[in-house]
N, C-alpha and C positions, 0 to 999 in steps of 0.2 A: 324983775321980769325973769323969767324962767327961759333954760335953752333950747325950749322950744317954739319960745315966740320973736317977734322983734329978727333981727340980724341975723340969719341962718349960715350966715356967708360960709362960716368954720366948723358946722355942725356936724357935717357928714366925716368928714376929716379929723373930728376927733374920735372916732368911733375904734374901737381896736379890742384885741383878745382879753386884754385888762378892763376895761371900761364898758364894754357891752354890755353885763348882766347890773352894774349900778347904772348905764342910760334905759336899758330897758325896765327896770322895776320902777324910775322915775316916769317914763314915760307910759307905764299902766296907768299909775295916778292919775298921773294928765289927762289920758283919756277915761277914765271912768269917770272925772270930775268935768269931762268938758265935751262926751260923745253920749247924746239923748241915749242913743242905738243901745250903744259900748254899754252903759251904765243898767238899762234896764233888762241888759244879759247879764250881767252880774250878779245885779240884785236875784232874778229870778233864781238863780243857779245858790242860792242863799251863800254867797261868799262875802266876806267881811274883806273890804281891801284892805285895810290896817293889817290884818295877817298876812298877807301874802309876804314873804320874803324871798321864796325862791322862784326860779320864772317857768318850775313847773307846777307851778302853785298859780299861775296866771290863766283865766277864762280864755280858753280859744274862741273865738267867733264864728258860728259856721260861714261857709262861703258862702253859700246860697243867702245870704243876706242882700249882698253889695246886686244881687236881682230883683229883692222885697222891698231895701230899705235905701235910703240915703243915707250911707256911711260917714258922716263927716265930724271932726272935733274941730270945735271953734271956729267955724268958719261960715259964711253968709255971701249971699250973692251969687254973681254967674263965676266958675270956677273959667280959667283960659284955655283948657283942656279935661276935657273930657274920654276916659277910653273904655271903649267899649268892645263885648266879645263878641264872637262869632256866632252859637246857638245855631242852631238846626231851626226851620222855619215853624213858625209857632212858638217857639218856646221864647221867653222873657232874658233878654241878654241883660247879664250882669254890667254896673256901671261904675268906675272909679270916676268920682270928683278930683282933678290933680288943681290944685290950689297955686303950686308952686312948682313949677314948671325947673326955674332954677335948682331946686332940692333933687326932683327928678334926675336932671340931667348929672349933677354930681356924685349922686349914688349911679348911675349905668355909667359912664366914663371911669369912674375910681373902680369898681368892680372888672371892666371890661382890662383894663390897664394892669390889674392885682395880675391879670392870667398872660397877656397879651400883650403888654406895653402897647405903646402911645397911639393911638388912633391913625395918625398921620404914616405911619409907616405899612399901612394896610392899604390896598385897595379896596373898597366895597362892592360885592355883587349881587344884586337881593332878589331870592327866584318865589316871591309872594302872591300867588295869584288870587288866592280867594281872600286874600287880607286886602290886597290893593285893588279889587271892586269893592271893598263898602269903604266907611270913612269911620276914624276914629278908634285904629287896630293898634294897639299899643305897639306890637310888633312893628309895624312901617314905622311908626315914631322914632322909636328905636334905634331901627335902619338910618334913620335919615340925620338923624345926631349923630351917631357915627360915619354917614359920609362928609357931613358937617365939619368934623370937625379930623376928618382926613383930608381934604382939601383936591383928591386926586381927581383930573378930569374923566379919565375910566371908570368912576362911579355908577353904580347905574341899576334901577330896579325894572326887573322884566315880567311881561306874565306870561305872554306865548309867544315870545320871539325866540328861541331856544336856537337860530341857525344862527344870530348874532351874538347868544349868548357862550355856544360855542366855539364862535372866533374867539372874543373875547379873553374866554380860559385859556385858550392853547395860545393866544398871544402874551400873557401875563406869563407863562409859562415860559416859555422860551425866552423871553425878557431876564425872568428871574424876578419878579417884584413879587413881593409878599400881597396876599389876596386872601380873603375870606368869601369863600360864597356860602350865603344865610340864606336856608330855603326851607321852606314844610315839607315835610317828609314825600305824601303822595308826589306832588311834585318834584322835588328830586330822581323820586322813583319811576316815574314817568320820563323824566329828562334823560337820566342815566341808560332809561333801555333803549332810547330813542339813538342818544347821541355820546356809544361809548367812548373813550379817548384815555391819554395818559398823564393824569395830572397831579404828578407826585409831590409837587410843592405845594399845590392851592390847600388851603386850609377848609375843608367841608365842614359845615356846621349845621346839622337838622335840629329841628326846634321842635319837632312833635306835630298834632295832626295830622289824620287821617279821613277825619272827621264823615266816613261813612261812604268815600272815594272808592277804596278801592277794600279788596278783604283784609282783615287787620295781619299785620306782620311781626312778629316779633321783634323789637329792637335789635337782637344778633344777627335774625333773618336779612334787615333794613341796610346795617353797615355791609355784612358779609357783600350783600349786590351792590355796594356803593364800592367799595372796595375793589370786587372783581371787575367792574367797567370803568372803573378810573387811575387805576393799576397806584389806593391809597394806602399807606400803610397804618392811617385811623381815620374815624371819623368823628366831629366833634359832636359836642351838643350842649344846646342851654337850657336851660330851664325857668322860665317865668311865666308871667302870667296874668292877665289884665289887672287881677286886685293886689298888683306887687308892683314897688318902682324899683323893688332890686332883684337882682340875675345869679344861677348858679350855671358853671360851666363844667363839663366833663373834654378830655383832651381825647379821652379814647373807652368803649368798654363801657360807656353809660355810668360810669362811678363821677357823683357830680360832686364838686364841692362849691360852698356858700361863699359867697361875697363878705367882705368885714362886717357889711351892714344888716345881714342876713343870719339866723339860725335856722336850722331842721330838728326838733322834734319827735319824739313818735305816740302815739296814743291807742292803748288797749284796743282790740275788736269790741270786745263787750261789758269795757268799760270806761267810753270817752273821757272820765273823769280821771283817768289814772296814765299819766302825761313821762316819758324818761328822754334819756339824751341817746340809749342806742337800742338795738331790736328792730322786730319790724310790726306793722302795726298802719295804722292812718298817719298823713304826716300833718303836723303843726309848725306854721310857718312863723316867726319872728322875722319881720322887716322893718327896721328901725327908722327908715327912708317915710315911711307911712305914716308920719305925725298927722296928717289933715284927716287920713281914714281912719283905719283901724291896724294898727301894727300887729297883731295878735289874731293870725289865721287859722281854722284846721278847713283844711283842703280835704277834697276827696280823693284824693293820691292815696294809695297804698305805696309802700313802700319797705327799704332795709336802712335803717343807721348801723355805721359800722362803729367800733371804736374809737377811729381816728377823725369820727365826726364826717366824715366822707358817705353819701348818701346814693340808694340806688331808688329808680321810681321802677314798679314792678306793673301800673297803670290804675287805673280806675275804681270805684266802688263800683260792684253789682247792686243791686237792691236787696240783697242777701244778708250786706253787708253795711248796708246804710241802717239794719237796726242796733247795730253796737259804733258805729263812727257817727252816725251824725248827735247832736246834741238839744237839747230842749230848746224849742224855738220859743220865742218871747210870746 
């Protein structure tokens, strides 16, 4: 039996800067051998998996799959979680099968811990509004494993309480207890002009979304106001995303980098097929956490690799630009 079936208990933990690129070229096989989806992108894209040796030699999947298709390797029946995105009304929300709930949760605590040590010494405060009316937002999940496994009674997800929410801050604050408040951006931004205050310990962390709220802002424009109403000296930020169980974080400046179980990528404008490790270009996501889906993303991010492997997200494809990023659909 293979390290991806059976006993996963050690799986994510052995995962490291040696080992990554021999689990992930094991783990292509896997899934081309074991993912309908996976396998007949492959094949179409005429690639011989016995060649592949390097993992920019490995078929990215478009995202817009995991909206079309049921992404799953080896796996059958009701999954225990299901996470699903946000979309604009009308449009078809993408859906990850998570199979393995425990896998999940090993890659977002060992990733959250790589940046942040130990869950428990955080407070959690989660300003999620438009995730927490629907069901099934990765993000809340997220959220809730890590208040989980902080244990603090001050825990606590809000959507329009903001005058509790600003007790809250200014009392952890003065306390001195380490605290992370994780919110969508609009919201933040919204919060922040509402209810400015001084809160040079809390750890801010915007996660993206705007999703059509408010006029788009520039991520500098975004911290800059976070910054002048909360008198911070950064502001964080993560990076995931419904068809990923693992997370990259930025401390400040939107320069994120990957979790152990994570790579970035980047792939030519006009010509998806031509895949490097720095530049800038579309980004390609390796998530090693993704055995049951598909580990092998290309996103519609734009983006920078830098040398040091440290990644910037510059935002979105236009349709401009969906004719050299996106890739032959099956």
């Amino acid at each position: 039996m293979n390290r991806f079936q059976g006993d996963r208990s050690q799986y994510i933990h052995k995962i490291n800067a040696e080992s990554f690129n021999v689990i992930a070229l094991d783990l292509f096989q896997y899934q081309y051998e074991n993912n309908n989806i996976y396998r007949q992108f492959v094949d179409a894209l005429h690639v011989d998996p016995s060649a592949v040796k390097q993992l920019k030699q490995i078929p990215f999947l478009p995202i817009s799959f995991f909206k079309t298709h049921e992404v799953v390797t080896a796996k059958s029946g009701t999954p225990p979680v299901i996470f699903k995105s946000s979309g604009t009304t009308g449009e078809t929300q993408s859906q990850h099968f998570v199979f393995d709930k425990e896998l999940y949760e090993s890659s977002l605590l060992r990733g959250f811990t790589e940046f942040y040590g130990d869950p428990s010494s955080y407070v959690f405060l989660a300003l999620l509004p438009s995730y927490l009316e629907r069901k099934n937002a990765s993000l809340v999940y997220m959220a809730q494993v890590l208040m989980e496994k902080s244990g603090h009674t001050s825990n606590g997800f809000y959507l329009n309480e903001w005058d509790a929410l600003s007790g809250m801050l200014q009392q952890l604050q003065q306390r001195g207890q380490k605290a992370i408040l994780l919110g969508v951006t609009f919201a933040l931004l919204d919060f922040a002009a509402a209810f400015p205050m001084s809160l040079p310990s809390i750890i801010v962390m915007e996660t993206g979304g705007m999703k059509g709220r408010k006029k788009e802002w520039t991520r500098d424009e975004v911290q800059d106001f976070l910054k002048k109403q909360w008198n911070l000296s950064s502001v964080h930020s993560e990076y995931g995303m419904t068809e990923l169980l693992s997370q990259a974080y930025a401390s400040k400046n939107g320069m994120f980098k990957a979790a152990a179980t994570m790579k970035i990528l980047v792939r030519d404008l006009n010509d998806p097929l031509e895949v490097q490790e720095k530049g800038s270009g579309c980004l390609n996501i390796i998530d090693l956490a993704n055995v049951d889906s598909c580990a092998f993303i290309a996103s519609e991010d734009l983006g920078v690799i830098h040398s040091n492997g440290n990644f910037e997200v510059l935002g979105r494809m236009d349709h401009s630009a969906l004719r050299g990023c996106s890739l032959m659909v099956v």
